[in-house]
Each structure stands twice: as structure tokens, then as C-alpha cells.
N, C-alpha and C positions, 0 to 999 in steps of 0.2 A: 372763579368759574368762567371759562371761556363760553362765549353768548351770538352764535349765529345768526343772522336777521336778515330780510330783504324788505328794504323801503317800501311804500306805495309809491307807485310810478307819480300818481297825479298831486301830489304831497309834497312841495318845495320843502328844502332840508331845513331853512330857517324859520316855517312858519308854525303857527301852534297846533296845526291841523298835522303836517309831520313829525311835531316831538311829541304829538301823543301817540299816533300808530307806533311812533319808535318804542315809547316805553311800554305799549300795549306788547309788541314783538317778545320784549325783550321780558317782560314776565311772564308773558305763555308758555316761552322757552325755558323760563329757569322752574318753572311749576314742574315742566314735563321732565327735564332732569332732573329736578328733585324727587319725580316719581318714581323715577327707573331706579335711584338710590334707596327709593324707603319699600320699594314693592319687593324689590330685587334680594332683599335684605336676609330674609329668614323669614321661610312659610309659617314659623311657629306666630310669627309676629299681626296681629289684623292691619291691617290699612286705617292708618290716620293720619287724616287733614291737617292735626296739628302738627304733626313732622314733617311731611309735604312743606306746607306753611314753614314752618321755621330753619328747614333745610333751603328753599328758596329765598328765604330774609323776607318774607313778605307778610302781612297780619293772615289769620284765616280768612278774615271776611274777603280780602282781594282774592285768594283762590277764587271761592263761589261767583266772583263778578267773570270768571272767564270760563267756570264748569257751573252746571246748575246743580248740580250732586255728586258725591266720590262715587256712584258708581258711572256715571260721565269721565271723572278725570280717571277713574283706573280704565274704561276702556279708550280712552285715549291714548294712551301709556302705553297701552295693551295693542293697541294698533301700531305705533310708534316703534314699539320692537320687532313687531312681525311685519314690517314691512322690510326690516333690515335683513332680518331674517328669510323673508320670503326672493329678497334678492340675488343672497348666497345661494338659495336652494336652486333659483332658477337659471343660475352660472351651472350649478352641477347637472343638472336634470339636461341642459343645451348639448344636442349631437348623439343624444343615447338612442337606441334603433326603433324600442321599443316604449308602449306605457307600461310594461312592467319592468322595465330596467330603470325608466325612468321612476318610477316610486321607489323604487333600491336605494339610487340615486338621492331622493329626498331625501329618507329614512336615516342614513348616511350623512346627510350633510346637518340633518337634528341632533343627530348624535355629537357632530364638530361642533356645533354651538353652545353646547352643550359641556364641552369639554373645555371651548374657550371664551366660553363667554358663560359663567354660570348664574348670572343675573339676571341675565335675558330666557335662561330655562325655566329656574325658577318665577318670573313673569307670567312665563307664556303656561306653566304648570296649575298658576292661580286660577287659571281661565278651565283649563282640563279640555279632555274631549268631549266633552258636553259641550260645552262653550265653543269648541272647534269647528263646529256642526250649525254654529248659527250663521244668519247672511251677513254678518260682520266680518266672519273670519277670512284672512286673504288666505293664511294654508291652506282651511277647510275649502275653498274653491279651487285651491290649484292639486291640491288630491284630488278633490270629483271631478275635475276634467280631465283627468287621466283615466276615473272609474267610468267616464262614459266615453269611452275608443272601443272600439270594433273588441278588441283585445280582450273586451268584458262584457259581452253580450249579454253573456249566460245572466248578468245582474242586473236584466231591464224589469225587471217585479219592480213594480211601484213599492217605491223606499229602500229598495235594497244596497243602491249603492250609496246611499248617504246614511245607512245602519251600519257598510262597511266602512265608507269612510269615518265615521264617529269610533270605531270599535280599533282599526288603526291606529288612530292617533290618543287615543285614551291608552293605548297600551306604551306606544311611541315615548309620551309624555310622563308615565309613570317609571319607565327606564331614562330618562333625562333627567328626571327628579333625583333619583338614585346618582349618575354620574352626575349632578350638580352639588348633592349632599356629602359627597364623599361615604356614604358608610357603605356602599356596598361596592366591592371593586369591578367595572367593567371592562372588557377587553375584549378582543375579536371574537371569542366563541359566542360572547352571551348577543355581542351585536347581530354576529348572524345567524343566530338560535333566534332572535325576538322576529328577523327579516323573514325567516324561514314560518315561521310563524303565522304571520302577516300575508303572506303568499297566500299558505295554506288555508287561511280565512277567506282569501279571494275565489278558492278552489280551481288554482292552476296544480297542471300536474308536476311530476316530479323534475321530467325533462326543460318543461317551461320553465319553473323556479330556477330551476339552474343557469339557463339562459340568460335569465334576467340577475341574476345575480355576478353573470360573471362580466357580464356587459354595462352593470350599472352598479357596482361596488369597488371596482378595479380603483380607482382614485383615493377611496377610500383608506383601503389596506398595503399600497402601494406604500414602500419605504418608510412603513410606521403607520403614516397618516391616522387615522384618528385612535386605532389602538395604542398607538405608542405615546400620542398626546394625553391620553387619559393613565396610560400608565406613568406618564410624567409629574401626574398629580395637579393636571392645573385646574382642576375642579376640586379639590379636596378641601371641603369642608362640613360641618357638621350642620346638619339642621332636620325638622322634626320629621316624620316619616308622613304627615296627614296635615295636609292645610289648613289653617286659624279659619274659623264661618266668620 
């Protein structure tokens, strides 16, 4: 297992004060990829510390000395991926005209991760739209700051655009689940059947969805792009339809 780390600046390399921050680095690290392997694994499966733990070569008890409970180290794990995630999306979303091309744009680049990364869907699927909606999520924020542009007025009712945003990405995430499980096949129509959708939730009209669609999916379905990836099969695997509690 390859183990990225960054010293403390103020920690000479030979002293005892820096070869514990190093071994402190260097288990936080192997904890958190251990988690992304046992989380990532198969929704059928719960979370446990003990594979966590034995996937990082470490005892249980060291986990709990760096998380104070598994629902600590799964949402750290759970940040961990959505960060990475959140960064792709904010490559695709960069130079789109609008915030509704720009959420196309997202919607689009969930669906890529999705396709090529399906450990990190199924991750981010443990959490759901529920979870998406909380002040932890980096998604959940970078959809509401699109639902609050001029573009979506019409959604300033108290709660209304974090009802849409939760209802978004619960739907987002349940079509990721699908192309991360392989059993049902996805492809361009259902992508822009579920976007078309999403729009329509928003309550833009027919002209505007299009807009945004053609201005913020282009990347997307451009020479395959993510339909073609999913029809490539790099998500095909099986796994249970409804998350382990």
C-alpha cells in the first residue's frame, strides 16, 4: 500500500516528536484507504471496524485512537471521496454560461464517477440524499449555490431550495447506485431522461431545460463520453439494490 504523508514543519526527522507524527500520518492514511476499500465494497455489506482495522494491518483499538466512532471514520471517508469528487465536478461545471447548465454539467460528471470509479458511488450512495443535505456535504453546497442564482428565484420559499437540492441528488444517487451495480444498464437516454427530470423539479421551462442542457452536457456525450463508458462496462458489477442499516 502506497502511503502519502506530509511531516510537521516543526518536528526534526530524527527526533521522537517526528517519528510519531510520521507513524500518526501514516495510520490515519492507511485507516482512510482501508475505508474506501471496505465502504466501497458492496452496499449489501454494513461497515465494520473490524475490516477497516484488519485491511489497514492495524488492531481495532488503534482505529478508535484516531476516530472516536465508525460513524466518525465513515464520514471521514465520506468526505475523503467527495472531495475528489467535488473537484472533477468543479472542472466540468468551470466556463458553463449558466447555473442551469452548470448543474447539467454536475449531474453529468456524477454520472462519470460513477462509471469510473464505482467505489466512490457506492460510498457517496451510503450517505444518500439525505445525507447530501447535511452542512457536511461539499456536493450538497455546491448544488445550493447554484440553487441560489438569480436563475432560481422563483425557489426563495424558506427551505425550498435545499428540498430541491436533497430531492436532486437522492434521485442523482439512486441512478449512480444502478450504474455502479451493474444490474440495470444505463446509457444516454436514461442519463438525460433523469437530467430532464431534475430540471423539471426545478420548474424551468421547456426552452430553458434545453438550454441548459445543451450548454452543459455537451462534454458529456461528446465522442462517447460517459455513455459510452458505461456501455463499456467499467461499472459492471453486482450488488444489492437497498443499503445494509
Amino acid at each position: 500500500m502506497s502511503v502519502a504523508f506530509i511531516p510537521q514543519r516543526n518536528a526534526r526527522p530524527g527526533s521522537q516528536v517526528g517519528k510519531r507524527e510520521l507513524r500518526k500520518a501514516v495510520h490515519r492514511q492507511a485507516i482512510l484507504e482501508a475505508g474506501e476499500h471496505v465502504l466501497g465494497a458492496d452496499l449489501r455489506e454494513c461497515v465494520a471496524v473490524d475490516k477497516i482495522a484488519a485491511r489497514a494491518s492495524l488492531a481495532k483499538g488503534t482505529v478508535y485512537n484516531y476516530f472516536v466512532d465508525k460513524t466518525a471514520l465513515v464520514e471521514a471517508v465520506t468526505q475523503r471521496v467527495e472531495a475528489r469528487v467535488v473537484e472533477r465536478i468543479g472542472r466540468a461545471m468551470s466556463g458553463r454560461p449558466s447555473a442551469g447548465a452548470r448543474l447539467v454539467a454536475a449531474i453529468c460528471c456524477m454520472f462519470e464517477t460513477a462509471a469510473q470509479f464505482p467505489q466512490e458511488a457506492v460510498i457517496l450512495e451510503r450517505r444518500g440524499g439525505g445525507g447530501a443535505g447535511s452542512r457536511h456535504s461539499l456536493i450538497g453546497a455546491l448544488i445550493l449555490a447554484e440553487l441560489k442564482s438569480e436563475e432560481f428565484d422563483h425557489l426563495a420559499e424558506a427551505g425550498a431550495r435545499r428540498a430541491a437540492m436533497i430531492l436532486i441528488l437522492s434521485a442523482i444517487f439512486s441512478g449512480m447506485r444502478e450504474v455502479a451495480c451493474g444490474r440495470i444498464r444505463w446509457g444516454e437516454a436514461e442519463i438525460l431522461a433523469l437530467i430532464r427530470r431534475c430540471l423539471a423539479a426545478l420548474e424551468m421551462g421547456k426552452d430553458e431545460a434545453s438550454r441548459a442542457l445543451s450548454a452543459g452536457a455537451d462534454f458529456a456525450f461528446a465522442d462517447g463520453g460517459v455513455a459510452g463508458r458505461l456501455e463499456e462496462g467499467a461499472a459492471a458489477r453486482e450488488c444489492d439494490a437497498s443499503p445494509a442499516p
